[in-house]
PyMOL commands that place a pseudoatom at each C-alpha (Angstrom):
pseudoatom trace, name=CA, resn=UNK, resi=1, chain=A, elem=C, hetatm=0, pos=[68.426, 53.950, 39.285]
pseudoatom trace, name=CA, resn=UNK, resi=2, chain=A, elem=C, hetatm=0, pos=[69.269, 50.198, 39.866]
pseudoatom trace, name=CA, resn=UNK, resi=3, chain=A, elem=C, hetatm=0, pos=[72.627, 48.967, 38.284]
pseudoatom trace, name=CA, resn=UNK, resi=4, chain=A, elem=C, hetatm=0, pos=[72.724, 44.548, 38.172]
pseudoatom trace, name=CA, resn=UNK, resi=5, chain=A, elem=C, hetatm=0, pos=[75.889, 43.439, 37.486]
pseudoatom trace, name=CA, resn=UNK, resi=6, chain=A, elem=C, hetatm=0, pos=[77.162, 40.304, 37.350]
pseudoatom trace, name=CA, resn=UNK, resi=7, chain=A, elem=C, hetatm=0, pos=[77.902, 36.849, 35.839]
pseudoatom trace, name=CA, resn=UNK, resi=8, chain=A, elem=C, hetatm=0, pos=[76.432, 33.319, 35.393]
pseudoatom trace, name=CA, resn=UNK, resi=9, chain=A, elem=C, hetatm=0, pos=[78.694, 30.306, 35.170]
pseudoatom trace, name=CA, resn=UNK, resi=10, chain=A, elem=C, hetatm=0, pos=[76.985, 27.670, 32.940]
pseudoatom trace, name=CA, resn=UNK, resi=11, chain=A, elem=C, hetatm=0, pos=[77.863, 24.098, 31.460]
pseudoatom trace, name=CA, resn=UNK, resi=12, chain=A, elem=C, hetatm=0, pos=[79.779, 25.169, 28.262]
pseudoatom trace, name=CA, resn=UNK, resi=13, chain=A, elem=C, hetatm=0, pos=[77.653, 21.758, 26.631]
pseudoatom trace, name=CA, resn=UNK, resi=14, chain=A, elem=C, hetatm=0, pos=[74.358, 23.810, 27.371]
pseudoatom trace, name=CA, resn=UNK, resi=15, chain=A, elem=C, hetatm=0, pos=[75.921, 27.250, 25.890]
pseudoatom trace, name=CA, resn=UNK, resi=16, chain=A, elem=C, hetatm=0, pos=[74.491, 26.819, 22.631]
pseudoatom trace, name=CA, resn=UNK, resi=17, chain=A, elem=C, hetatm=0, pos=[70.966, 25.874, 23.298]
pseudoatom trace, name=CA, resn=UNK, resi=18, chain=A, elem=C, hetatm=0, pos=[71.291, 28.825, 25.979]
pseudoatom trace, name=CA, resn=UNK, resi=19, chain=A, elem=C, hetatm=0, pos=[72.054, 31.590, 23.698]
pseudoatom trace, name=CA, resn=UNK, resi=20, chain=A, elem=C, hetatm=0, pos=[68.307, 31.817, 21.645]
pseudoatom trace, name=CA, resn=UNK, resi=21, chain=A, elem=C, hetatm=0, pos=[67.276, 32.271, 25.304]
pseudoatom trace, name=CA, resn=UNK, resi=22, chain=A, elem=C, hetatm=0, pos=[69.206, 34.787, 26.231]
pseudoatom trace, name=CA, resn=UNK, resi=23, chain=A, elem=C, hetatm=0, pos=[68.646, 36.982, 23.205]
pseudoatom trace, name=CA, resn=UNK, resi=24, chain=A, elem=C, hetatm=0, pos=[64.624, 36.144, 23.906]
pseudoatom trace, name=CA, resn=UNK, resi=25, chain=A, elem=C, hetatm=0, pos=[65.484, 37.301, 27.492]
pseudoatom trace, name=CA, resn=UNK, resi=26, chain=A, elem=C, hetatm=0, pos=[67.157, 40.728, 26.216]
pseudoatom trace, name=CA, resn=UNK, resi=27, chain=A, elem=C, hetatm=0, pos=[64.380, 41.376, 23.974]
pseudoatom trace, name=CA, resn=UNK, resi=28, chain=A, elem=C, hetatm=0, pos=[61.376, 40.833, 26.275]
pseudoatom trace, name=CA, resn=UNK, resi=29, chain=A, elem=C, hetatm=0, pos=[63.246, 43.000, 29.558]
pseudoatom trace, name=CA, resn=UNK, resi=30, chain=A, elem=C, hetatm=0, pos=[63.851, 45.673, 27.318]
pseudoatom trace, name=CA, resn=UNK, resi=31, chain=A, elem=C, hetatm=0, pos=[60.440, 46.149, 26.098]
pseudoatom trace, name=CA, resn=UNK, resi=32, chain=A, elem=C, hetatm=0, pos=[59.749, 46.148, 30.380]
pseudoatom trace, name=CA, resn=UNK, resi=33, chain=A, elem=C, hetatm=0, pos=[58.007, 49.191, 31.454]
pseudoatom trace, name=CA, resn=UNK, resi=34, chain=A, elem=C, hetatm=0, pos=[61.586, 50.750, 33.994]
pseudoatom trace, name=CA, resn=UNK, resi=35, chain=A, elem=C, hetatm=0, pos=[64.080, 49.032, 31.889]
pseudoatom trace, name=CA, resn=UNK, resi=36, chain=A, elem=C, hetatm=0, pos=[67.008, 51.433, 30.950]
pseudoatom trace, name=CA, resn=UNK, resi=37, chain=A, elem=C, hetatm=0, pos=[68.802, 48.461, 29.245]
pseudoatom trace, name=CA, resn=UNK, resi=38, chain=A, elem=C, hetatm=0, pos=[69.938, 44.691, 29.582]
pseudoatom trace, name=CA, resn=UNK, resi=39, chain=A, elem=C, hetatm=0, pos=[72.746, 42.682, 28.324]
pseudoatom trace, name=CA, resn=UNK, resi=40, chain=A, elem=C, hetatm=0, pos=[73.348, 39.003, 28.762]
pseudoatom trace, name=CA, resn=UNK, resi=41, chain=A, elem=C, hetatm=0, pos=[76.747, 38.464, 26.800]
pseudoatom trace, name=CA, resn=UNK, resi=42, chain=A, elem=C, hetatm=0, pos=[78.599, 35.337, 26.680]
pseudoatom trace, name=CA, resn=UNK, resi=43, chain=A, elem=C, hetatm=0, pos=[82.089, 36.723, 27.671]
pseudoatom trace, name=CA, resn=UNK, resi=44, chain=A, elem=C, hetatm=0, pos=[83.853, 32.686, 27.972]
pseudoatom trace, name=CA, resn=UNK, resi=45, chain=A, elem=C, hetatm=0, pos=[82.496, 30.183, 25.917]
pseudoatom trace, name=CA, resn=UNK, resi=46, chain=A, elem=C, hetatm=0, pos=[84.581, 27.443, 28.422]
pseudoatom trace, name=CA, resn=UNK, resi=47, chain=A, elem=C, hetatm=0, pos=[85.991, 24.596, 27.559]
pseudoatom trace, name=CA, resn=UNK, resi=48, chain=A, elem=C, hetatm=0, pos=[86.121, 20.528, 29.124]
pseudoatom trace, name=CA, resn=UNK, resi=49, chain=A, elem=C, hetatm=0, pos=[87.176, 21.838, 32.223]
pseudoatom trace, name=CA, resn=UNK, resi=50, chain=A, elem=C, hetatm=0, pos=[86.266, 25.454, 32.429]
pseudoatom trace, name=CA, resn=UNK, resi=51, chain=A, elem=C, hetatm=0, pos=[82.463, 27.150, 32.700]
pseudoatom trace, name=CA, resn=UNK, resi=52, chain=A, elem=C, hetatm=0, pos=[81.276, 29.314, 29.999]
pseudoatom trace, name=CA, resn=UNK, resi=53, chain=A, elem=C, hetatm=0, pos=[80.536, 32.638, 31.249]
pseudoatom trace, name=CA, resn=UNK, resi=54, chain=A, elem=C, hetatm=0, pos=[77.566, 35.273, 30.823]
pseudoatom trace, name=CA, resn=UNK, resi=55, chain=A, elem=C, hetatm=0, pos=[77.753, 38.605, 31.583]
pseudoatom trace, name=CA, resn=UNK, resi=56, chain=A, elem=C, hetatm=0, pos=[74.883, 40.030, 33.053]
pseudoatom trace, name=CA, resn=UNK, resi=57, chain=A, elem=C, hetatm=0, pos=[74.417, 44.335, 32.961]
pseudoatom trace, name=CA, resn=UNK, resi=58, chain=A, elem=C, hetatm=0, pos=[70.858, 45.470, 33.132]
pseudoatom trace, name=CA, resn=UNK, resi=59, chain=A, elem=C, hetatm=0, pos=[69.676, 49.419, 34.199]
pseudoatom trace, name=CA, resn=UNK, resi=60, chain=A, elem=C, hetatm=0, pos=[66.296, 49.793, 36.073]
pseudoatom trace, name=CA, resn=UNK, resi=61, chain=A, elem=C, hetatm=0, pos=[64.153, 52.582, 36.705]
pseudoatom trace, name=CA, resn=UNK, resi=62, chain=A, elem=C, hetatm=0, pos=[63.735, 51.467, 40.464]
pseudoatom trace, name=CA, resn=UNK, resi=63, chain=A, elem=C, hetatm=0, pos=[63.780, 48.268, 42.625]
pseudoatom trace, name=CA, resn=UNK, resi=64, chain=A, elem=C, hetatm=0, pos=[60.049, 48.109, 41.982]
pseudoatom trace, name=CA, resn=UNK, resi=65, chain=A, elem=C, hetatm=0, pos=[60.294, 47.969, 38.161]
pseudoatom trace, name=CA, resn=UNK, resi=66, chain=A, elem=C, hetatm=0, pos=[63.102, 45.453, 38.478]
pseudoatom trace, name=CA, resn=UNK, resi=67, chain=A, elem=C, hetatm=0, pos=[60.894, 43.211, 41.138]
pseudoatom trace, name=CA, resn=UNK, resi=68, chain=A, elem=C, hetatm=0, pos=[58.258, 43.298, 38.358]
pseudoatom trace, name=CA, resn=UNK, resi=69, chain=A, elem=C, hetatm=0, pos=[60.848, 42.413, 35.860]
pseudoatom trace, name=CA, resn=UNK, resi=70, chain=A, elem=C, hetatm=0, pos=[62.095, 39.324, 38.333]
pseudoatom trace, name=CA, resn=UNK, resi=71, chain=A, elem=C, hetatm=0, pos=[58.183, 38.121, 38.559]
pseudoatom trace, name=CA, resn=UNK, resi=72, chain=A, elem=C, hetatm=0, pos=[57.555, 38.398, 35.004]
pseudoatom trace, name=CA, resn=UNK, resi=73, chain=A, elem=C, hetatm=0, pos=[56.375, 35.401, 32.686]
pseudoatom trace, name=CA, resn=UNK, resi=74, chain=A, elem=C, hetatm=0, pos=[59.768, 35.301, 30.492]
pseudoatom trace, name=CA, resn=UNK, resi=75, chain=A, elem=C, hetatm=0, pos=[62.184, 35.600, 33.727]
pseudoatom trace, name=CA, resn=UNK, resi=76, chain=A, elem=C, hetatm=0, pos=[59.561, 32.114, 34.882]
pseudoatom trace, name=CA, resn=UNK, resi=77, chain=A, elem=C, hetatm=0, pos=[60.737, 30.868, 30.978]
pseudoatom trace, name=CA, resn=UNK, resi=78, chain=A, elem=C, hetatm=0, pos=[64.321, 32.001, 31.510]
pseudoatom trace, name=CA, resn=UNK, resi=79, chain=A, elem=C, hetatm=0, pos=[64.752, 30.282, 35.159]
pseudoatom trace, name=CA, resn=UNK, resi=80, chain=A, elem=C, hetatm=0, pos=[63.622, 26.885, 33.402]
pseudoatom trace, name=CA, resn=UNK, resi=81, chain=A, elem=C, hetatm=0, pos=[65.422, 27.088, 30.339]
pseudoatom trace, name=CA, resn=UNK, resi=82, chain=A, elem=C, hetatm=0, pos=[68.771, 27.250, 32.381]
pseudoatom trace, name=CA, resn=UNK, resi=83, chain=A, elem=C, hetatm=0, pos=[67.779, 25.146, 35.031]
pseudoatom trace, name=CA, resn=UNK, resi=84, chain=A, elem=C, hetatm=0, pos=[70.606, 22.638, 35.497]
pseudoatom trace, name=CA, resn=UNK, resi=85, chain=A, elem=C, hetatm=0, pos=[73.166, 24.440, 33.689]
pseudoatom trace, name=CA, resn=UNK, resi=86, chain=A, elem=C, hetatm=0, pos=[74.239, 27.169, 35.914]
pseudoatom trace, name=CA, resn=UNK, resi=87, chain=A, elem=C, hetatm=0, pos=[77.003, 26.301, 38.032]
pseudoatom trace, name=CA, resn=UNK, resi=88, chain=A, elem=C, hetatm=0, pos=[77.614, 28.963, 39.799]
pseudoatom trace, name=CA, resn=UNK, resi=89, chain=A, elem=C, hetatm=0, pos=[76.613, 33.031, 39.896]
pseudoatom trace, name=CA, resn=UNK, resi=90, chain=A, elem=C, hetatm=0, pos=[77.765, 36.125, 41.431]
pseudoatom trace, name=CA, resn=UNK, resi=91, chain=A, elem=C, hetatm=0, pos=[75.268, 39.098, 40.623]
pseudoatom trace, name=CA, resn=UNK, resi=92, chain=A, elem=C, hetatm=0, pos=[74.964, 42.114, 42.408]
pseudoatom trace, name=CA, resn=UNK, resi=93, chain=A, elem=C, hetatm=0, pos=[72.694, 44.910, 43.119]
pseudoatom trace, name=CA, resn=UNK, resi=94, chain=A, elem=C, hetatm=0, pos=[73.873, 49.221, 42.985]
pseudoatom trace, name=CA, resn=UNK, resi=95, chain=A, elem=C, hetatm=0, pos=[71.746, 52.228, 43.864]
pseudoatom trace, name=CA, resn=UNK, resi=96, chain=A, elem=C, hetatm=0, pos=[73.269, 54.486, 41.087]
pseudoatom trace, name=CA, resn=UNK, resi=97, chain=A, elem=C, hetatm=0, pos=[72.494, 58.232, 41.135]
pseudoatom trace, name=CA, resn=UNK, resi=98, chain=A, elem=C, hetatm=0, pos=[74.285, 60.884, 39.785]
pseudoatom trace, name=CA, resn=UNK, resi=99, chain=A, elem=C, hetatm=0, pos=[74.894, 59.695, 36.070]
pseudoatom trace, name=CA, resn=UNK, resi=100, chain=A, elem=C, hetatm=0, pos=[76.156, 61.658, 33.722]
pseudoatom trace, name=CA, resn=UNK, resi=101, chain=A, elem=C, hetatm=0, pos=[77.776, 60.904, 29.979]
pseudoatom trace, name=CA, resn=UNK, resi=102, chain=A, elem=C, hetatm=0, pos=[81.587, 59.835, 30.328]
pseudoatom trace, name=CA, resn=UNK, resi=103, chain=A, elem=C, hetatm=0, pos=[84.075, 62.351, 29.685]
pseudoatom trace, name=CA, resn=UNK, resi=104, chain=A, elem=C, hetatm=0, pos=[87.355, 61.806, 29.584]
pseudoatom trace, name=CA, resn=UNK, resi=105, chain=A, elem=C, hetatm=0, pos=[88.627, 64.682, 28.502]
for i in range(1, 105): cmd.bond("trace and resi %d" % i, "trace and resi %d" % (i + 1))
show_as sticks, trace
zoom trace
């Protein structure tokens, strides 16, 4: 399994128009054939002076499934949509095995 996590830093002025996409984006990746899940949450919404923030957490079936994902029509509609309001991104890639349900106790 791939694990993405990460976080997009966008023009808080753009947030709003940004969050239809993003819901679009959700909806459409996990109807993707390998898609375990995906979440694009705004975790800041910034200010003047700060960057909003999006959280980015997807699951993948394998790095194939998530290349077809990055290809895809809606991630060509997503790119656009944000073009010009990210300002900076740190997303990275795991090779997860071994899950298992959390137990704490």
């Amino acid at each position: 399994m791939i694990i993405l996590l990460g976080r997009l830093d966008v023009d808080p002025a753009r947030l709003a128009g940004l969050k239809p996409v993003l819901q679009q984006t959700m909806r459409r990746a996990r109807a993707e054939d390998g898609c375990y899940s995906c979440s694009l949450s705004v975790e800041d919404e910034g200010d003047g002076e700060r960057s909003a923030t999006i959280h980015i957490s997807e699951r993948w079936k394998s790095v194939a499934h998530l290349k077809a994902h990055a290809a895809s029509a809606h991630m060509a509609e997503f790119r656009k949509a944000i073009a010009g309001a990210v300002r900076g991104s740190d997303i990275r890639m795991y090779d997860a095995t071994n899950e298992r349900p959390l137990k704490l106790r």
